[in-house]
N, C-alpha and C positions, 0 to 999 in steps of 0.2 A: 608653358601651360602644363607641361606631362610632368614636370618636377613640383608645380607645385599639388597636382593631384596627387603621385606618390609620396608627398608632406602629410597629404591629409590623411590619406590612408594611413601611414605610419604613426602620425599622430592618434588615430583613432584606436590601433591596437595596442600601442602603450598606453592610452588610456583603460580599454578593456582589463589590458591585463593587470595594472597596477589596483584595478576597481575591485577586480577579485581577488587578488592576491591578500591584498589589506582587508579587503571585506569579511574573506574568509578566517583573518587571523583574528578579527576584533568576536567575530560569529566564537570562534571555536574557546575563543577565553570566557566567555559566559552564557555559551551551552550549558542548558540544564542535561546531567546524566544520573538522572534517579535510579538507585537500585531498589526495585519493587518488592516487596515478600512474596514469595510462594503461599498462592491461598487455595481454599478447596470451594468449588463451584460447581454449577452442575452447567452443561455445555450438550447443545446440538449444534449441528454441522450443516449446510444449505451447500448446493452443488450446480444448483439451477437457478435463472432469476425470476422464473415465474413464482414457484414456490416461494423462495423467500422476500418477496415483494404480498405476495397472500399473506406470510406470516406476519411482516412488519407490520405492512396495515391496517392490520386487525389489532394489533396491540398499542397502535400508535390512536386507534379510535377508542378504544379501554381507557385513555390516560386519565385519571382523577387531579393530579397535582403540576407536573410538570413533565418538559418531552426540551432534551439539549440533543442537541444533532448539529455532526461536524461531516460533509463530505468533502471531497477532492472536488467531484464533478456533482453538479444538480442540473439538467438539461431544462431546454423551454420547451418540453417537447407531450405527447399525450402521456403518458404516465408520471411527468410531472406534475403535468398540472392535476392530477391524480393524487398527487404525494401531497402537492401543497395546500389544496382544497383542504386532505383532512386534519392539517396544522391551521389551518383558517377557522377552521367546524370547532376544534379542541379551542380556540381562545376564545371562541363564541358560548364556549360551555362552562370557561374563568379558568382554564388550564393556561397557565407560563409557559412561552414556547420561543425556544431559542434558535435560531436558524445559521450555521456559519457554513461559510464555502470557499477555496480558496482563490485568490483573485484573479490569476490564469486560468486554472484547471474549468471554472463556474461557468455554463453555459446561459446565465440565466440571464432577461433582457432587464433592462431599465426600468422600463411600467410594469415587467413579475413584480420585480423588487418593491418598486411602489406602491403594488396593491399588499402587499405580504403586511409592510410594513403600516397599509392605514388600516389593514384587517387586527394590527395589537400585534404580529410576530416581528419578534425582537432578531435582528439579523446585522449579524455583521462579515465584513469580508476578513479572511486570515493570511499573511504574506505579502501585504500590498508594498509596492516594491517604496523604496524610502530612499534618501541622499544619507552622508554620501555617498555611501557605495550601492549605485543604481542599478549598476548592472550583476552587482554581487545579489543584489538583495530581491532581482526579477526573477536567478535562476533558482532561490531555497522554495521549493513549494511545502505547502503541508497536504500533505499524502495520507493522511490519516481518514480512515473512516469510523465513526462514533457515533452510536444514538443509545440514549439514557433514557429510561420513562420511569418516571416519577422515584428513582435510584432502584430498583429494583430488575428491572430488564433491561440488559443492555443487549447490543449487536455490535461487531467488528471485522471486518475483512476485507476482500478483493471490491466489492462492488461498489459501484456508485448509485445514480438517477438518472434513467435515461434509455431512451427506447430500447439503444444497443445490447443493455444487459439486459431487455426482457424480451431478447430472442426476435429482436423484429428490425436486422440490419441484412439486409442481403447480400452483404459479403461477408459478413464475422460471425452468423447465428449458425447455428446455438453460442453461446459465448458460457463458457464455462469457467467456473470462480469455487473461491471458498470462501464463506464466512460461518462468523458463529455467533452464536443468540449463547447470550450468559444473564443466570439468574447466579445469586450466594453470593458470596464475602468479595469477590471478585471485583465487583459492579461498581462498590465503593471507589475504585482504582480507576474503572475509566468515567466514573464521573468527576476524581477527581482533577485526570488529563483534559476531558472537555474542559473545565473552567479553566483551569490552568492557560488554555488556548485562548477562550473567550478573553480571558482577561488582557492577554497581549493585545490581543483586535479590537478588541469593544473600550479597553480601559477601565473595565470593571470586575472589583474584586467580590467572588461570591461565592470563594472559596470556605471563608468561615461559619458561612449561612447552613447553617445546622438541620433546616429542613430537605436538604436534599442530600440527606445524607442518615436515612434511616436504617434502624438496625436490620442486620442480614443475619438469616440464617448461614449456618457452612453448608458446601453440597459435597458432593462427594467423588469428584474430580480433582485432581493436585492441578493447578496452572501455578502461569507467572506473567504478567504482563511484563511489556521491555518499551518504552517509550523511549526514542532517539530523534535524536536533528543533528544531521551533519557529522557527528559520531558516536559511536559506541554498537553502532549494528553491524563493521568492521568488524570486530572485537568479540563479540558475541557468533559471529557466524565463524571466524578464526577457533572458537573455543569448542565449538558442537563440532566442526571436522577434525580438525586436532583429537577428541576424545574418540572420536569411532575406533568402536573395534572390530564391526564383520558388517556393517553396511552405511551407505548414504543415498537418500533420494533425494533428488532435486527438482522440485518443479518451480518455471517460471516462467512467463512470457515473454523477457530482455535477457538474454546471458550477456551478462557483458561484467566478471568480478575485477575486482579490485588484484594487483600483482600479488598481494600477500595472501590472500586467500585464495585466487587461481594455484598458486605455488604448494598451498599447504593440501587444496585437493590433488594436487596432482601427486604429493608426497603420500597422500592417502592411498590411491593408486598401488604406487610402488611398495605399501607394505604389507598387499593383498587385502585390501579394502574393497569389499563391492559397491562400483558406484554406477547408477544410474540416472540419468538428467532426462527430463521432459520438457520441452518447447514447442512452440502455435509450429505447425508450418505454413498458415497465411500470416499476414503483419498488421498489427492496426496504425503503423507509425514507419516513417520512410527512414530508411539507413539501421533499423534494430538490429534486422537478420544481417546483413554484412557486418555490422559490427561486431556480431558475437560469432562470427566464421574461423577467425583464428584459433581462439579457444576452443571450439567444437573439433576443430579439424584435431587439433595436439591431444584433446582428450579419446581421441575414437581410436587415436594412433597407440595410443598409454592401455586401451583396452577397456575404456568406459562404453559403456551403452547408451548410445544417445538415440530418443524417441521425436520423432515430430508428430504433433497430433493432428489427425484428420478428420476429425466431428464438430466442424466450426471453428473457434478461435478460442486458444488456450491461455486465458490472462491470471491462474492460480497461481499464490506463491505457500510452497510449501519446503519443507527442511526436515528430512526426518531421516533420524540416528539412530541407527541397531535395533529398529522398533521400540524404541524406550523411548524419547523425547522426540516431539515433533512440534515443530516453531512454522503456526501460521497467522498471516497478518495482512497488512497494507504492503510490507516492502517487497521489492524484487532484487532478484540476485545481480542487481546491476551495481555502476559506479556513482550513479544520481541517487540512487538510495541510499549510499551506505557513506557518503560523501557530500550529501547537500539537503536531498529534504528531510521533512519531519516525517515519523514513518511508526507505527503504534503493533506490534508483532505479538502473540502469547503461543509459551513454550506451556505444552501440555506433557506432564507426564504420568497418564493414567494407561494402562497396557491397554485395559478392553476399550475406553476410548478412541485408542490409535488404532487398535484391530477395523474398527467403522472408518477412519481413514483411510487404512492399509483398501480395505475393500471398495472403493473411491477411486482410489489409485490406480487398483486394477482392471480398474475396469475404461478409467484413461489409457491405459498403455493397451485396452484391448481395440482403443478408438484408435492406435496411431498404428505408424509402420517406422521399424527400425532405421534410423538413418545411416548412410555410408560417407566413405568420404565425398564422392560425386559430388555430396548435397551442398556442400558447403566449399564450391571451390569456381566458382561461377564466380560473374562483376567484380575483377578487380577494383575499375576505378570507384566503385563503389563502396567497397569495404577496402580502400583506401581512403576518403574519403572522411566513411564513417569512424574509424580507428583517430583519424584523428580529432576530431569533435566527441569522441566517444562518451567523455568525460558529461554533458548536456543533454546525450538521447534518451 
């Protein structure tokens, strides 16, 4: 009886692994990796969820023509049903209202769904896991956050939908994030990533549909948007360390890099690079912080400065180079982002721009306390554990 359970077992992880292995290789040969142009936009910055849940929904009630929105997460909770009332109100008024969420990450119940969808919002899920590869294809999420109004305003960043990011969790609040609200040339770019998405989940092409896609003014910020799944955010994060030449910050809520970009900061380091990293010191997810204890520990010993934050939970992902270009988005500096989901990031390189970040920044590190090595040298069997799963957290 004990042989034939360790059959099955054994049977199950050569399944697993062969599912990903293959999955991954068929993923990576028809990966989209667009290289996007450098366009001029005008851009604010949101730090808080309250505010930027004030801003969104007041632009989301503005809408004349149409509203495409892609979260990770949409909760069933009171500020959703907040969010989706006013997608319910706009179809009521003959505004096109698109609704997508990925099919893990989505909190949203059965009868949400079904009132959403007899109210006219058009909704579909993004990621839903497919054969053959089942188990490859449960763990790619889309990680992206997107909302388009009527092509002219868009938003992209850390946050999702959900009481959590509007400060009203009693162990994570304040929950601190970045996104940004872009009007100009930009817009065109993540409306045209929304449909892009839509159209793998929904099966519908609405990409050449010319009305959502009206002329923009330019604004007068230089960005770039970097849309990835599975790779090229590797590659792009390798190129912004690599070019430093007298600083890097890091903020994320998962440290957990990949060996070629661990390796190339840590080469940073060594060629008198100042680097700085900022991480939650609560967790919203079991095994992140062991995971990313090795790395913390090698880099504090190399002479990096590493911050934990202590003003609620720190889920921002930021990248920012010699105060010239700074890369904020949906991804984290983990190995599941840069490795498996879909992940929508924009490199900003406007100086006085970054100066409003820069001043952001500082004032996160004025919420944290310098970490030592102490911090990080606790739960073996734990960040053993998590090192080996690392690849999933």
């Amino acid at each position: 009886m004990g042989w034939i359970l360790i059959a099955i077992i054994a049977g199950l992880i050569l399944w697993v692994y062969a599912d990903f292995m293959l999955g991954r290789k068929k993923h990576l040969a028809s990966a989209k990796t667009n290289s996007l142009p450098i366009r001029e936009s005008n851009l604010a910055i949101f730090a808080e969820g309250p505010t930027l849940f004030d801003d969104l929904f007041s632009e989301l009630k503005k809408a004349k023509q149409h509203i495409h929105i892609l979260f990770y997460i949409v909760q069933d909770d009171k500020i959703s049903q907040e969010f989706l009332s006013i997608l319910k109100e706009r179809v009521n008024a003959g505004v096109e209202v698109r609704l997508m969420v990925d099919w893990v990450g989505s909190g949203l119940k059965r009868k949400t769904i079904k009132s959403l969808k007899a109210a006219g919002v058009e909704f579909a899920y993004s990621q839903m896991p497919k054969l053959p590869f089942l188990f490859y294809s449960s763990q790619v999420r889309n990680h992206r956050k997107i909302t388009v109004i009527d092509g002219k305003i868009a938003y992209l960043g850390g946050y999702n939908i959900g009481e959590e990011y509007n400060n009203h969790d009693p162990k994570l609040s304040p929950w601190r994030d970045y996104h940004l609200k872009m009007t100009g040339e930009g817009v065109r770019d993540l409306q045209s990533e929304f449909l892009e998405d839509w159209h793998a989940a929904a099966k519908v092409n609405l990409l050449q549909n010319k009305a959502y896609f009206p002329a923009l003014p330019k604004g007068k910020i230089r960005q770039q948007l970097v849309p990835t799944e599975g790779v090229l955010l590797e590659e792009m994060m390798s190129d912004l360390i690599s070019n430093a030449k007298t600083s890097i910050f890091i903020g994320t809520p998962y440290f957990i890099p990949s060996k070629r970009v661990f390796n190339l900061l840590r080469e940073a380091v060594h060629r008198g690079i100042s680097v700085t990293v900022l991480v939650p010191l609560v967790s919203d997810h079991a095994l992140v912080k062991e995971a990313s204890y090795p790395y913390l520990r090698t880099l504090i010993k190399d002479g990096v400065e590493v911050y934990q934050f202590l003003k609620g939970f720190y889920h921002s992902k930021v990248l920012l180079v010699d105060d010239e270009v700074c890369d904020i988005g949906t991804a984290n500096f983990d190995k599941r982002s840069m490795y498996l989901n879909y992940e929508l990031n924009c490199l900003i390189y406007d100086v006085d721009f970054i100066k409003k970040i820069k001043r952001i920044l500082a004032e996160d590190i004025l919420n944290s306390r310098q970490a030592a090595l102490d911090d990080f040298t606790h739960s073996p069997l734990k960040e053993k554990a998590a090192s080996t799963i690392s690849y999933f957290l």
